[in-house]
N, C-alpha and C positions, 0 to 999 in steps of 0.2 A: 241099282242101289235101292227104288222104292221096290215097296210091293205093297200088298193089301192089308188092310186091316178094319175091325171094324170102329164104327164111327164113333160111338156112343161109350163114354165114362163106365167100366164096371159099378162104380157107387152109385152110378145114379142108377144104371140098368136095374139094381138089383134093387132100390127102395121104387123104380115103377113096380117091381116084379110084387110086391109087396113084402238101456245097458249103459253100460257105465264105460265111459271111454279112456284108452289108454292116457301115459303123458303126451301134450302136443308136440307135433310136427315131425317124431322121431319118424327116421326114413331108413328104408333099407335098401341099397341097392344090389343086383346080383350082374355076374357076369356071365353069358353064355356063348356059344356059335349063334347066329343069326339064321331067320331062314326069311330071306325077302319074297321068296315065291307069290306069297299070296297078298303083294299089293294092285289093288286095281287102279287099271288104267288111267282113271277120270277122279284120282283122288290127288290132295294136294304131294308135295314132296315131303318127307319126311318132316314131323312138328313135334314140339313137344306138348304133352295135351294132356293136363290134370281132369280126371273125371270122379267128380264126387260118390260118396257110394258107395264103390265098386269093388266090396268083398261080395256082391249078393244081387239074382235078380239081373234088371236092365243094367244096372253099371258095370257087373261081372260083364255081361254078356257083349257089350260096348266095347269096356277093355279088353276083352280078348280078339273084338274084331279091328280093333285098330292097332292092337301090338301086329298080326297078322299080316296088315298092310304097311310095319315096319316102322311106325310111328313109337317116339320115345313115350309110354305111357307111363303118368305118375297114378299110381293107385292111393285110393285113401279110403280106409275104415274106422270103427271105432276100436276093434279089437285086437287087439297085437298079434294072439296066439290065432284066430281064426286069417288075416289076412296075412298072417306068413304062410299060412295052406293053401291059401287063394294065390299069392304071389306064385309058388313051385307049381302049383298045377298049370298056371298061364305060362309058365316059363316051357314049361314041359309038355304044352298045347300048342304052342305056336312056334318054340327055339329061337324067341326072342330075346336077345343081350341088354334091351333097352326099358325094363320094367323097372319102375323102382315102387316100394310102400311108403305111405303115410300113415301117419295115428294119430286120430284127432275126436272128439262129441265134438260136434258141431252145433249141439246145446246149449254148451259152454264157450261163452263168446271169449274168454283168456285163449280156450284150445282154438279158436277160428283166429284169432289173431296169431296162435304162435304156428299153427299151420301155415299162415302165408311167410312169416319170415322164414321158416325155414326153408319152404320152399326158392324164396328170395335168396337165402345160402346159397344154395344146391346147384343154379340156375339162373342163368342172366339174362334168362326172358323166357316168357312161355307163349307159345303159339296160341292155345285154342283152353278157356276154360269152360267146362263141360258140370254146370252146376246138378247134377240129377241127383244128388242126396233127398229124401221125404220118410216123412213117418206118418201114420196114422193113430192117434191115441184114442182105442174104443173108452180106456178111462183118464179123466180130467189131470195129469201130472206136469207141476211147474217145474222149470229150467232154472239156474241163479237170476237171482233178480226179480221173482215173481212172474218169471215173463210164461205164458200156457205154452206148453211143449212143441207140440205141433207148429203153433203161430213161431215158435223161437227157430224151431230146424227147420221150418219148410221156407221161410222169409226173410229173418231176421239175420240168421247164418248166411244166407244167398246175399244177401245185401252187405254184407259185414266184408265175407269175402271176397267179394267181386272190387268192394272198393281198394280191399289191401293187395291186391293182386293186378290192379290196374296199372302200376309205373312198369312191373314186368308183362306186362302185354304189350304196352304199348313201346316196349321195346322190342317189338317185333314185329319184323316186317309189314306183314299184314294179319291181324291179330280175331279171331272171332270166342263170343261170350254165346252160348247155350244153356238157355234156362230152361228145367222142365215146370211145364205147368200141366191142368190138368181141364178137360171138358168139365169137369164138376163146378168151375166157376162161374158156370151158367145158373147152378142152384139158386144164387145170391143174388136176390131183389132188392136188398139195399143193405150198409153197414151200419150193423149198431156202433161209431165207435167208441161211443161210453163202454161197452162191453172187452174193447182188445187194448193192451193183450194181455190181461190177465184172463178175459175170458171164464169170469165167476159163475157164469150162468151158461152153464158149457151144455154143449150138443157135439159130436164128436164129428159126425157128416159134416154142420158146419161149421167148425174151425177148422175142417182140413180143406173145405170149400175158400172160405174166406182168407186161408191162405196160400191157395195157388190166384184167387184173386189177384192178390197183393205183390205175385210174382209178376203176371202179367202186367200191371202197372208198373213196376219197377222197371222191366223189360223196356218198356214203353220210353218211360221218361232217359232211361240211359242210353237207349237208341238215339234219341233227342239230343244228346251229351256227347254222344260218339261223333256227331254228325261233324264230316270235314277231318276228321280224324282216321289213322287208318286201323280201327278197330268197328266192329260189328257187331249188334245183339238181338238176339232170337231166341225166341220158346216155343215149345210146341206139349201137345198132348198126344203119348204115343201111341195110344190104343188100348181095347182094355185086355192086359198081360198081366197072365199066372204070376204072380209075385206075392211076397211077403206080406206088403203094403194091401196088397188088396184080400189075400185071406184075414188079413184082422178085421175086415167088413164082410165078408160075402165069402163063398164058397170059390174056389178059382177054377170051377166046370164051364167049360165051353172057353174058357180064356185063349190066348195065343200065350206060345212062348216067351221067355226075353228078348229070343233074341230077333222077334221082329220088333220089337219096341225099340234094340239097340241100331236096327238100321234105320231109323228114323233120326237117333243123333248122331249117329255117326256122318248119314248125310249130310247135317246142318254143319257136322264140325268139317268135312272134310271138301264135300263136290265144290268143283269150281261153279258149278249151275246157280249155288247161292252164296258166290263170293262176294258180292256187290247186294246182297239183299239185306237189309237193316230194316229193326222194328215190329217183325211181321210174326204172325201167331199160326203157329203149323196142328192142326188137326190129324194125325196119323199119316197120311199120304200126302197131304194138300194144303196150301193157305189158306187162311180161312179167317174171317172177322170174329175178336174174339166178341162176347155179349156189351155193350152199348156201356155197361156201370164200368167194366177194365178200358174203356176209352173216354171218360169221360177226367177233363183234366182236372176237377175237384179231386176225385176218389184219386187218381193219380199223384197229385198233390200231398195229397194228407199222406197217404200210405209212404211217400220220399220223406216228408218229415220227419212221421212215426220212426222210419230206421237212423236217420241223423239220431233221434232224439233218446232209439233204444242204446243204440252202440255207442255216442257219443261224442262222435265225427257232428264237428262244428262248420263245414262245411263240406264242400266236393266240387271241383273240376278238374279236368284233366289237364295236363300239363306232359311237360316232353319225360323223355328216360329217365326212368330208377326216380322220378323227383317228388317230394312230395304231394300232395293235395289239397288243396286252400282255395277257400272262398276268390 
């Protein structure tokens, strides 16, 4: 399920080198013949497994590897009419019966809350939430609420939903959370955070830095949170892959495909290898420490506040099934 890839962040390689979202939570689902053939051996039992993203890129490429292996996959983009063509193609890629779409901006914290209830409809628990939604903004544009784009979809979203989606994880079995982050938060030598998240004094490298930061602290602390519970949380940085995300910085020559960046989550979401693993920071292949500022439990701290304080969730812990969450 691993294989290679290289080490080093496209953004950063290349500074060494020198839409508007549907209404939320609308879902589609199709019915087809199944074709189980292509699940592997050393992957979980059939899950249901929402992965952010995934009209484009690594979340396509994810989705289509774990409809493959038979797993119910809930897709979600921002565009209606572009992921009902992503939907029939994956249907018609793999002859999987268990795809269903979502429509959500994950900008818009109303669409990130009504994405999770619906999904809450839909589904009386979900296995594996597979957060790989990111944008890059080469120019400075805010979200509702003043909040800087980037910082709102790349953090704020991850943190908003992960918390409305936790009473159906944790009505499951054995539940895992995949955050993508990225090597770029190696960039960031300290936070201004008088500057987030509006972000007035914008540099674009870093606020997309600063916000895979803020994933991997999140990560961190909800690992902490999980702990004794039977839910998991991981992130990793999947390599640097020809994507969308990364032509809005650099050129995508010499990149990998999606879809070695998708067997990197799909690993996390699936192998039993890292059933029992919580908290840990994957580097393309490998565990790996992420830089000194994402473990340090100030920056961890603030960054937990900051989404309390953007989303408006007055508190957070976990509790048993479907239940709410309170201090």
């Amino acid at each position: 399920m691993w294989c290679s890839s290289p080490d080093t962040d496209p953004l950063i390689a290349a500074r060494m080198r020198g839409g508007s979202g549907a209404v939320a939570g609308t879902h589609t689902v199709r019915h087809k013949r199944s074709n189980r053939d292509g699940v592997h051996p050393d992957c979980m039992a059939e899950q249901t497994i929402l992965v952010t993203g995934s009209t484009d890129g690594i979340g396509k490429a994810t989705a289509r590897a774990l409809a493959r292996q038979g797993h119910h996959v809930l897709l979600h983009g921002r565009d209606r009419g572009k992921g009902r063509t992503v939907l029939e193609e994956l249907e018609e890629a793999t002859g999987s019966d268990r795809l269903a779409l979502f429509i959500a901006d994950l900008s818009v914290q109303e669409q990130v809350r009504g994405l999770a209830e619906e999904i809450g409809e839909a589904y009386d628990h979900l296995d594996v939430l597979i957060n790989n939604a990111g944008v890059y903004m080469p120019e400075r544009k805010t979200a509702p609420g003043g909040i800087e784009m980037t910082f709102a979809t790349n953090y704020v979203a991850q943190f908003l939903l992960t918390h409305d989606l936790i009473p159906y994880l944790s009505a499951s079995g054995r539940a895992r959370i995949v955050n993508v982050a990225s090597i770029a938060h190696r960039s960031v030598r300290s936070v201004d955070w008088e500057n987030l998240p509006e972000f007035d004094d914008y540099d674009a490298y870093g606020a997309y830095a600063v916000s895979k930061l803020g994933v991997i602290a999140f990560t961190g602390g909800l690992a902490r949170m999980l702990e004794g519970t039977s839910m998991t949380a991981n992130c990793l940085h999947p390599g640097v892959i020809d994507t969308k995300l990364l032509r809005a910085y650099t050129s995508g020559a010499g990149a990998a495909p999606p879809e070695r960046g998708a067997e990197v989550e799909v690993h996390l979401a699936t192998s039993p290898d890292v059933s029992m693993v919580n908290g840990k920071y994957f580097e393309a292949t490998r565990w790996t420490h992420p830089s000194p500022l994402a473990l340090d439990p100030v920056v961890r701290e603030r960054f937990w506040e900051m989404g309390l304080d953007l989303t408006g969730i007055e508190g957070w812990s976990v509790k048993s099934r479907r239940q709410e969450m309170t201090v």
